[in-house]
N, C-alpha and C positions, 0 to 999 in steps of 0.2 A: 504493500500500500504506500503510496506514494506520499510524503509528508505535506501541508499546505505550508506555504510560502505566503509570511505577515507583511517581512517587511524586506524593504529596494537590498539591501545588505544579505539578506538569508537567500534573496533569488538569484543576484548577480555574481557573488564571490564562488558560486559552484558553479559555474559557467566555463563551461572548457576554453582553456583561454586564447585555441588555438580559431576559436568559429568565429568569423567575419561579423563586426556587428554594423558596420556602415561602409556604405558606397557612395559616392559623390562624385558629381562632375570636376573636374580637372582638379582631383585631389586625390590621395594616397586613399588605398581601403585602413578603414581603424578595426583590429581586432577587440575581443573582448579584454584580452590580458593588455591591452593598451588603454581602454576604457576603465578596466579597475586599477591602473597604477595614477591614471589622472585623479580617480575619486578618492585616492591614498595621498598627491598632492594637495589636495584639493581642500581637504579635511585636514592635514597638518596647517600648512599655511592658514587656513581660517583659523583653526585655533588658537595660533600663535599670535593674533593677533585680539585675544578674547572674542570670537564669538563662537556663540554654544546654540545646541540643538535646539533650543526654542526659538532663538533669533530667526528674525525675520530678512533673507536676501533678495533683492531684488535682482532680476534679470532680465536686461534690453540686451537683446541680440536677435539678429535674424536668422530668417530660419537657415539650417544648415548643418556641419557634425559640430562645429562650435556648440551650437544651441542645443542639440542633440546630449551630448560629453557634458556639459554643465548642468542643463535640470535635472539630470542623473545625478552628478555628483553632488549636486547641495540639494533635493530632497532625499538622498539617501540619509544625509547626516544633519542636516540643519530644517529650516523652514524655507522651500523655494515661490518665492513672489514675480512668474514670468508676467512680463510686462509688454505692451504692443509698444516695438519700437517707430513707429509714426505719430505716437503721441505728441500735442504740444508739450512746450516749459508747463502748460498750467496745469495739461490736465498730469503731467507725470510727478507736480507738486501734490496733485491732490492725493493720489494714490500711493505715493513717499508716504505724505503728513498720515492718510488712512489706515495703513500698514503698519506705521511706525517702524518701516524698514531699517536696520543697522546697517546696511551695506546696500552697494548697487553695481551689479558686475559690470563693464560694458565693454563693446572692443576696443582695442586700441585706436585712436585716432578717427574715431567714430563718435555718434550721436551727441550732435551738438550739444539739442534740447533738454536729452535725459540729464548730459554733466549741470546744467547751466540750472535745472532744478535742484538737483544734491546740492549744488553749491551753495543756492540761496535757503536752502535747508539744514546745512553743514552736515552733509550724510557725505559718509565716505565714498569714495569712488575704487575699483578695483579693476585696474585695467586686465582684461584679458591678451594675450600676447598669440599668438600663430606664428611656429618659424615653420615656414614653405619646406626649408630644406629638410627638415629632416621628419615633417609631415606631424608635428605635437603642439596642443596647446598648454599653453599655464598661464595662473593668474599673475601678475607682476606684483609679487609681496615676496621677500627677502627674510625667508623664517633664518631663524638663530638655530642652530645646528642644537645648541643646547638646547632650547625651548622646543624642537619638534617633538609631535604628538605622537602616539605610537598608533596604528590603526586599531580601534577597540570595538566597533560595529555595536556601537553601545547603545543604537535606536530601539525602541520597543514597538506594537504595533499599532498600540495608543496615540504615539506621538504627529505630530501635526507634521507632516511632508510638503503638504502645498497650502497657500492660501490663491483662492482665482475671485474676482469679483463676477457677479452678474452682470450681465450685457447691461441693466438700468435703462430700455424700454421703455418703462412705465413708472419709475421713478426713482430715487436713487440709487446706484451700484449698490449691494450688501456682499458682505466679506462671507466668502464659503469656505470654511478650514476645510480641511481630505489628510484623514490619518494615513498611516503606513499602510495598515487594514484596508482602509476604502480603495485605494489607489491599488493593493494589488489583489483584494475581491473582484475589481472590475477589469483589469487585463488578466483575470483566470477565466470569469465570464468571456471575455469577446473570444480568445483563445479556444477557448472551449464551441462558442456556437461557431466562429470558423472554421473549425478543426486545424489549426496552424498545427507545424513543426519546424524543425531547427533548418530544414531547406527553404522553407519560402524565404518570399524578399516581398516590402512593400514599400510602394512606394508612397512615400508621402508629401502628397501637395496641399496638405492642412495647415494653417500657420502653427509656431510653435507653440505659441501664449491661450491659446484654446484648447479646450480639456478635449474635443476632439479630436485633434492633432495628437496631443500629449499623448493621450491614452489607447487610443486606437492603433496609431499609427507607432509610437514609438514602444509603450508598456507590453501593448499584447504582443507583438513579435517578440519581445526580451524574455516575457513571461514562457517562450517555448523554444530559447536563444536561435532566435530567427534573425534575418539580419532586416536594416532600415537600410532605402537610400531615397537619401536627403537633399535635394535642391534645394538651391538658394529661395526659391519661391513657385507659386503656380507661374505657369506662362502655358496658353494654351498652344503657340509657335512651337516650341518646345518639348510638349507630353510625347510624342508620337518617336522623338529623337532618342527621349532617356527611356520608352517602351522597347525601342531594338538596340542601347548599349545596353542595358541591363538587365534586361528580362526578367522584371518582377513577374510574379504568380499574382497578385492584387494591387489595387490603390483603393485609399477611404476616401471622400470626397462629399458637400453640397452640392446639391439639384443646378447650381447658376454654373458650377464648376462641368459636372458634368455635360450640362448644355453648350455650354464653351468648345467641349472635345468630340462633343458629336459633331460641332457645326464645320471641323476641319478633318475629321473623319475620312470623307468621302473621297482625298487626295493623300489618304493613308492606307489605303485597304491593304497594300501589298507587305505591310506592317505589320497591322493588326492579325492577319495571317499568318505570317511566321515567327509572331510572339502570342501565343497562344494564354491569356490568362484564367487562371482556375474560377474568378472570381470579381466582381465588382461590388465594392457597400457602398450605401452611403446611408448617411443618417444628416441632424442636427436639423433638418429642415424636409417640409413632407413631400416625398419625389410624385411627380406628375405621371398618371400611370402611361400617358403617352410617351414620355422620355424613359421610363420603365422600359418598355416594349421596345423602343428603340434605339437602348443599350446592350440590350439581349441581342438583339437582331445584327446589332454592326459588329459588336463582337464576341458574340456566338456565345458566350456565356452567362450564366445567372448572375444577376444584382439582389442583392440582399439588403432589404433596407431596413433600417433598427433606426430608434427609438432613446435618445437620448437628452442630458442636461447636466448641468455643472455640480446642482444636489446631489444628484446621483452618480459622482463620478461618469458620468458618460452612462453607459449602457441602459437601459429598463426592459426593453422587448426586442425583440428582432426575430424576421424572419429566416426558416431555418435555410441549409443548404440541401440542395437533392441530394434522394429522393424524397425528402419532405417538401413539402405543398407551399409556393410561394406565390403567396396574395400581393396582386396590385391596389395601391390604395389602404393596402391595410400596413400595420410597425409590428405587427407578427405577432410572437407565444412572449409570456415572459421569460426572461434569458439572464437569469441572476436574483435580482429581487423578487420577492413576493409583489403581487401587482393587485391589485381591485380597486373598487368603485366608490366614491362617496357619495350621498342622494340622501335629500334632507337629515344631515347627521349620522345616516345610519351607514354603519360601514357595510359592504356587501361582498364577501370573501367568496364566495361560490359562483365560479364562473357562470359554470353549466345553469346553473338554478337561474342566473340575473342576465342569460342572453339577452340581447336587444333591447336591453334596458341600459339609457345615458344618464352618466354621474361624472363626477369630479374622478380620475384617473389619480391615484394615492399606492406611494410604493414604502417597502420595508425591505430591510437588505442590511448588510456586510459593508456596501459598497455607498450609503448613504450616509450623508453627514450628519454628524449629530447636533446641527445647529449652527447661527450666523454668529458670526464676534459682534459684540456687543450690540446685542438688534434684540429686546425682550419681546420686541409688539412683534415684528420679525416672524420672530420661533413661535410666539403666540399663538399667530393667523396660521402660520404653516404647518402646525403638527397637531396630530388627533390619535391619543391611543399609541402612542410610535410610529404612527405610520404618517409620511411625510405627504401633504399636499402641494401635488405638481402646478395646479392651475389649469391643466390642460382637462379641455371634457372628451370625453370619449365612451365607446361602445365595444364589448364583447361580440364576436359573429358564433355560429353554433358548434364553430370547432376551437375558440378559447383565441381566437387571433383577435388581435385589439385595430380598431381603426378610431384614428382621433377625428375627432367633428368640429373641434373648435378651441379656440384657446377662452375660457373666458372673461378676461380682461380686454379681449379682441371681438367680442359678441358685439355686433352693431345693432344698438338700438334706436330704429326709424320708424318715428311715432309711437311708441311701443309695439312693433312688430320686429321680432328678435332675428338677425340676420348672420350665418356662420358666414362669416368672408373668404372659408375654404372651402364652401360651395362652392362661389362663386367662382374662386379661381381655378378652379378643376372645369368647370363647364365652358370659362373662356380657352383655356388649354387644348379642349375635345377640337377648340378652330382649327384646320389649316392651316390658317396664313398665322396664327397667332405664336411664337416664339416663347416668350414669357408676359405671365403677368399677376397680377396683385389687385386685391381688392380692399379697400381701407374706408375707413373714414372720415368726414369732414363734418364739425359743428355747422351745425342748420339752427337759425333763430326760433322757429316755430316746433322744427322735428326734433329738436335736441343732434339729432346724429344726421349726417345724408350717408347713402354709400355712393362712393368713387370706386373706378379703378384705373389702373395706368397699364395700357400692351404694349410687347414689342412685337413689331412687324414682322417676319423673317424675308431675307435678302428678296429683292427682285418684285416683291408683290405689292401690290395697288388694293390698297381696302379703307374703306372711309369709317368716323364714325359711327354712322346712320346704319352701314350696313352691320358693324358689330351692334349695334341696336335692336334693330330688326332679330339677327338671329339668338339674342338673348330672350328677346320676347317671343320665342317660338318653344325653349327652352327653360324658362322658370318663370315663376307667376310673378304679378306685376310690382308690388312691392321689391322682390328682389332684382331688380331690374338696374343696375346703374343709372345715374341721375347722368353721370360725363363716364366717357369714356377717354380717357388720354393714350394719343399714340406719341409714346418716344423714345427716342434711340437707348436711351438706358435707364434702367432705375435704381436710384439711391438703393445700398447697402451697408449692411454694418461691417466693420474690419475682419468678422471673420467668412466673409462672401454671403452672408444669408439675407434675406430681402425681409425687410424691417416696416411693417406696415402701420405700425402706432407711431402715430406721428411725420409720418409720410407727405400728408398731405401740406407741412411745414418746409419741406424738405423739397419739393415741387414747386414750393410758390403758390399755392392754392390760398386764397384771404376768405 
C-alpha cells in the first residue's frame, strides 16, 4: 500500500533524481536532483537570513522553470505568495501591505513596478540570478558558511504552503491560505482522474500565479514525477511549435485559450498528427460544448473538463477519461471532495435521491481551505456544517455528473425575472458565425438589471445585430432576449484569460 504524501518535502525528496522535471525552450532540461539541490539552496539562504516557515514570500516572476524551481522551493518550506507580474506599483503595494509579505523574490534586473513597491514598503527584495552557462538558478543572498541551515524538511501538513487571493469580481480580493494537505490532496486528485505517470509531459500555458497553473499543470505531474514544460507564456503562434519539439501527452488550458488554438489549427494538421496527445483538460471556466466537439475532432482526442476554484485548491469534479462517459456541458463526477447541494438551508448529500433538483453547489474535502485570513463575515457567509459554499448553482443529471447553471452572484435580475447568463451564452455559441461571447449585465433605472451581451465574429463573416436578434428570439422566450447585442473584436478579460462578466459592462464603456 502505497503511503499518502502530506507535504511538497515527503513527495519530492523521493523522486529519482535522475527523471526530467522541466523542459523549456532555449534552455537546458532541469532534473529533479537539480530541482531539490535548488530547494536545499533555497531554504538555507532564507534562513540565514531569519525567515521561517510561516513567513510570508512573495513571488513576481514569469512564467517559466524560474517560476516553476521557486514556488516549489519556498512553498515547500516557507509561505509562497505568487504574484501576477503585470501588476501596477499600486496594486503590488496593496497585496505586499495585504500579505504582510517578508520578502519578494524577483529577477534580476526585472520588474520595475514590483521593486518600486517593496521599496516604498521597505520589504526586502531578493534578486533571483540565472547563469545561462551552466543552466542554474539562485537567489543572490551570501549565506555565512557558518550560519547555513542544515536541510530539516521540518514542514508538517498543517502548515500554510500558499496564500492566493481571489480574483475580487465582486468585491474585494480575500486571502485563501492552502496547507501542505490541501495543495497535495489536490495534485493526488487530478493525478488520479488523469491517470498521469512518470512519462507524461504537460505542457503548461497556464500562468504561474493561478492555482490553475500551479496545481494542474505543475503539482499533479510532480505528484506522479512526470515532467512540466514550461514557456515563457501562452502565444497561440507558438503552441503548435512546442507541440512537435516536445511532444507532450496533455496541456491544461481556459475555453479563450483553447479557442485561440483551434483558430490556427487548421495550418497545423500535419502537427497535430504526428504529435498525437493522450488528452486535452481544461477547467476554471465553462467550455462551450461546441468548442468541446471541436477539440475532439481537430485533435482526435478526449477533452476533459473539470470543475474548479482557488477554495478548493483547484479541482471539485471532472469529467472522467474513456471509457467512462464524457458529458458536454456538464464538470462531471466529483473527483476529490465530497460534493452536494445546498437549497433552503438544507444540505442535500444524496445525489441519486436530489436529481434534477438546483441548489447552491457546496464541497468538503482534504483539498479545501479551512478558511480566509482575517475575513470572520468571510468564513461566516461561506461555511455551513464544514462544508464550504462555492457560490456556484448547479444540478445533478441521473448518472451523478454535475452541470452548473449559474453563478449566483451572476443571476440577472430583469424586472424580477431571474436570468442565468450561461444560458444565454451557450445559445449565442450554438451561432455559426459566433466565435465567443458573454452575457452580462447593465443597471437599468426602472428594471434594476438589463441583460447585454458582447460577440465575437469569427474571421470573414458578415452578421448584423438584428440578425443575432432575430435568431435569439427564435431561441428563448422574450424576457431572455438581449436588450444590445455588441459585436467586437475582443472582450475584456481577467489576467488569468477567463472572461469576467460582473462588471463588464464598465469595462466596455456601457453608461
Amino acid at each position: 500500500m502505497t503511503q499518502t504524501k502530506n507535504t511538497l518535502n515527503e513527495l519530492i525528496l523521493k523522486i529519482n533524481e535522475n527523471n526530467i522535471f522541466i523542459k523549456s525552450p532555449d534552455e537546458s532540461d532541469i532534473t529533479y536532483g537539480e530541482l531539490i539541490s535548488y530547494m536545499k539552496d533555497t531554504y538555507s539562504k532564507l534562513s540565514s537570513i531569519k525567515i521561517n516557515k510561516e513567513d510570508k514570500v512573495a513571488i513576481v516572476l514569469g512564467n517559466g522553470s524560474s517560476m516553476a524551481c521557486t514556488f516549489i522551493a519556498i512553498a515547500a518550506n516557507f509561505t509562497s505568495c505568487p504574484l501576477n507580474p503585470s501588476y501596477t506599483k499600486e496594486e503590488f503595494k496593496f497585496y505586499y501591505d495585504d500579505l504582510s509579505v517578508k520578502a519578494v523574490i524577483i529577477e534580476e534586473n526585472k520588474s520595475i513596478e514590483a521593486r518600486a513597491a517593496a521599496k516604498e514598503l521597505n520589504i526586502e527584495v531578493i534578486n533571483l540570478k540565472r547563469k545561462t552557462e551552466f543552466n542554474t538558478i539562485t537567489l543572490d543572498i551570501n549565506t555565512d558558511i557558518k550560519n547555513k541551515k542544515e536541510y530539516l524538511s521540518e514542514t508538517s501538513q498543517e502548515d500554510i504552503a500558499m496564500v492566493l487571493h481571489t480574483s475580487g469580481t465582486t468585491s474585494r480580493p480575500k486571502m485563501v491560505p492552502l496547507s501542505q494537505k490541501n495543495l497535495l490532496a489536490s495534485a493526488r486528485n487530478i493525478s488520479k482522474t488523469l491517470n498521469l505517470n512518470e512519462n507524461d509531459k504537460c505542457l503548461n500555458i497556464m500562468p504561474m500565479f493561478h492555482i490553475h497553473g500551479l496545481i494542474a499543470a505543475i503539482l499533479a505531474p510532480i505528484y506522479k514525477s512526470g515532467t512540466i514544460i514550461t514557456p515563457s507564456g501562452f502565444d497561440a503562434l507558438k503552441f503548435f511549435r512546442w507541440l512537435n519539439d516536445f511532444k507532450p501527452t496533455w496541456y491544461t488550458a481556459v475555453p479563450t485559450m483553447h479557442q485561440a488554438i483551434l483558430a490556427r489549427a487548421p495550418r497545423n494538421i500535419d502537427i497535430i498528427k504526428n504529435n498525437q496527445l493522450k488528452f486535452i483538460r481544461s477547467s476554471s471556466a465553462s467550455l462551450p460544448a461546441t468548442v468541446m466537439e471541436k477539440l475532439e475532432n481537430t485533435f482526435n482526442t478526449c477533452v476533459i473538463e473539470s470543475y474548479g476554484m482557488t477554495e478548493a485548491t483547484h479541482q471539485m469534479t471532472s469529467n472522467p477519461l474513456p471509457p467512462n462517459k464524457r458529458k458536454a456541458g456538464s464538470v462531471g463526477l466529483a473527483a476529490g471532495p465530497e460534493v452536494a447541494l445546498l437549497l433552503d438551508d438544507k444540505i442535500l448529500h444524496n445525489i441519486k435521491e436530489n436529481q434534477n433538483i438546483t441548489g447552491q453547489i457546496i464541497i468538503k474535502g482534504e483539498n479545501v481551505t479551512v478558511g480566509y485570513i482575517n475575513n470572520p463575515e468571510a468564513n461566516s457567509e461561506s461555511y455551513i456544517d464544514g462544508w464550504f459554499l462555492t457560490g456556484d448553482e448547479g444540478v445533478f443529471d441521473n448518472d451523478g455528473y454535475l452541470k452548473i447553471t449559474g453563478r449566483l452572484k451572476e443571476i440577472i435580475n430583469r424586472g424580477g425575472e431571474k436570468i442565468s447568463p450561461k444560458e444565454i451564452d451557450e445559445i449565442l455559441m450554438e451561432h455559426q458565425s459566433i466565435q465567443q461571447a458573454v452575457a452580462f449585465s447593465v443597471p437599468h433605472e426602472k428594471l434594476g438589471e438589463d441583460l447585454y451581451a458582447a460577440v465575437i465574429i469569427k474571421e470573414n463573416v458578415e452578421i448584423s445585430e438584428n440578425n443575432l436578434k432575430e435568431y435569439c428570439q427564435q431561441r428563448l422566450t422574450q424576457f431572455k432576449i438581449p436588450r444590445k447585442i455588441l459585436i467586437v473584436e475582443e472582450i475584456p478579460k481577467g489576467a488569468t484569460g477567463k472572461l469576467q462578466r460582473i462588471g463588464l459592462y464598465k469595462k466596455l464603456g456601457i453608461k
